[in-house]
C-alpha positions in Angstrom: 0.0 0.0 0.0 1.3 3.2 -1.2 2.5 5.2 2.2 2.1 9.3 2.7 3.9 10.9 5.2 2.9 14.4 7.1 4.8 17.2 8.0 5.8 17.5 11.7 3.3 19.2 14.0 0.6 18.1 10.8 -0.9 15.0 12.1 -2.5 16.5 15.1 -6.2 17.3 13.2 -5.4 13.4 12.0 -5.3 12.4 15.7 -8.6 13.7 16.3 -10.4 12.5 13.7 -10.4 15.4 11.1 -11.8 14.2 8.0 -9.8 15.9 5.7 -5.7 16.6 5.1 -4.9 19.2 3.1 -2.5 19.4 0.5 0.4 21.3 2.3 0.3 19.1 5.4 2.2 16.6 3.3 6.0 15.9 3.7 6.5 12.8 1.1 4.6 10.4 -0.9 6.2 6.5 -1.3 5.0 4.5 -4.2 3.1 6.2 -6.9 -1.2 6.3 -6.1 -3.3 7.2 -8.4 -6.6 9.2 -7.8 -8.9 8.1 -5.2 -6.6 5.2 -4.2 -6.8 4.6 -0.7 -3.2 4.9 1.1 -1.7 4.9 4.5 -0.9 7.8 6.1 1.7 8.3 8.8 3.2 10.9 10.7 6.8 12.2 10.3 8.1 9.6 12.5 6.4 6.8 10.8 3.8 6.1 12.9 0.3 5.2 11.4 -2.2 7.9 11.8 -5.1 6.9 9.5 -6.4 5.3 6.2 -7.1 7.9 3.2 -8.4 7.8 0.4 -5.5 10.2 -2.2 -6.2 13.1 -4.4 -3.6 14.8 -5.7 -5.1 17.5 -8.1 -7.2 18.7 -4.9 -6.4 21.3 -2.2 -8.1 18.2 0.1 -5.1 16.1 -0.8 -6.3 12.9 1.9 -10.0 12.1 2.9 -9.5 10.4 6.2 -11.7 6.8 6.4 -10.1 4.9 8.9 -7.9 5.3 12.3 -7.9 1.8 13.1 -4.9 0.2 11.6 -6.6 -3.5 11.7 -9.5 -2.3 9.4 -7.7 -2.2 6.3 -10.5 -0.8 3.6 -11.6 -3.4 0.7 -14.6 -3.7 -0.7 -16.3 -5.8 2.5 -15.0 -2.7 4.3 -17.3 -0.2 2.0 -20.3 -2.7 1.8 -20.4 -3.2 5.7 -19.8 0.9 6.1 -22.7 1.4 3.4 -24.9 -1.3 5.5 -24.5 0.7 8.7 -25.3 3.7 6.8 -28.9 2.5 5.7 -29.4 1.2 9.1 -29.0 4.3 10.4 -31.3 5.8 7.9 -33.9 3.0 7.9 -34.5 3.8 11.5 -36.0 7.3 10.7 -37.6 5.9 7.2 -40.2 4.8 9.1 -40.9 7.5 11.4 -41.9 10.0 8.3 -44.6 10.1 5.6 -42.1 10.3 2.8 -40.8 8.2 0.0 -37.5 10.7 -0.6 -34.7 10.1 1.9 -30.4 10.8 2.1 -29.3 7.5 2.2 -25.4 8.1 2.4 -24.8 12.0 3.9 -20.8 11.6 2.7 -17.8 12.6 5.7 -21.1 12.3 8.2 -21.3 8.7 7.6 -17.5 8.3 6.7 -17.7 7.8 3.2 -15.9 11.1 2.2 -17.2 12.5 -1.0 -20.2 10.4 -2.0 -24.3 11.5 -1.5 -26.8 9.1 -2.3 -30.2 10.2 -2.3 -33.8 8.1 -2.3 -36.8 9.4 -4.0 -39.4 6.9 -4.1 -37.8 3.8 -6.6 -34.9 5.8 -8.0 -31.1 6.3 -6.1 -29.1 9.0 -6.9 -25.7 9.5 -6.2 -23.1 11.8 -6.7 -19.4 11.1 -6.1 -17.6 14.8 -5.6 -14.1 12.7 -4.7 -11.4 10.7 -6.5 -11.7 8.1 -3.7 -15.9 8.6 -4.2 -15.3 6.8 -7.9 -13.9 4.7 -7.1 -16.2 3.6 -4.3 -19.6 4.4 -5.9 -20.5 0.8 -7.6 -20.1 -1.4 -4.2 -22.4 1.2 -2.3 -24.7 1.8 -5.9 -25.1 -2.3 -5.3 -25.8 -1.9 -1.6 -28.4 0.7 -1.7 -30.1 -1.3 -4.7 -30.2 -4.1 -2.6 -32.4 -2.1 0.1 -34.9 -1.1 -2.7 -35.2 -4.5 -3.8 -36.0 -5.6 -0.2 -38.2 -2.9 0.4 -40.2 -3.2 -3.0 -40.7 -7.2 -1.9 -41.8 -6.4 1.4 -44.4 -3.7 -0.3 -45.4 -6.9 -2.5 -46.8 -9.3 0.1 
């Protein structure tokens, strides 16, 4: 995994769970990521701070994800983070007489980048990140899943 390290004194919004890194917090890149890869960041003396998912034609150069260094992001990762998303949102679904609802609210729900909305049978999403590209098909196939339940449960 490509590695980016921060500029002394940078890592501190890091270590309390800022979501974004901007681009002059950063000291040295190893390896070569491309957009929206997702890469370790660490601080100037190597220590891991956080994963992040790289952009390097932004001023928001890494879009924090994950502080835990055990929960390496794949795509089980984003389909279990996109799960607990609709969880979250299934709970007020119900409480409201609506058929529109956000599904995925972006850094709120720690999917930097990416909106998904619901208005009645149709999802649409916008991915405003590199890293929200290249993430937008497992959680596209997540939130489809929820409409397919929900239009079966209407059924019976």
């Amino acid at each position: 995994m490509n590695r980016i390290w921060l500029k002394k004194g940078r890592e501190k919004s890091v270590k309390i769970r800022h979501p974004w890194v901007f681009s002059g917090a950063v000291k040295r890149i190893e390896g070569s990521p491309e957009p929206g890869a997702t890469v370790m960041v660490v601080d100037h003396d190597s220590e891991f701070l956080s994963y992040a998912q790289y952009s390097p034609l932004s001023q928001i150069a890494l879009r924090n994800i994950e502080y835990d260094y055990n929960k390496k992001p794949d795509a089980d990762f984003w389909a279990a983070r996109t799960d607990s998303a609709l969880l979250q949102r299934n709970k007020l679904y119900g409480e409201y007489d609506t058929d529109s609802v956000r599904l995925i609210y972006g850094e709120g729900d720690s999917m930097p980048g990416l909106i998904a909305d619901m208005y009645g049978s149709c999802i649409v999403m916008q991915a405003l990140s590199a890293g929200a590209e290249k993430i937008k098909n497992i959680v596209a196939a997540r939130c489809s899943n929820l409409l397919l339940s929900m239009s079966a449960a209407t059924a019976k």
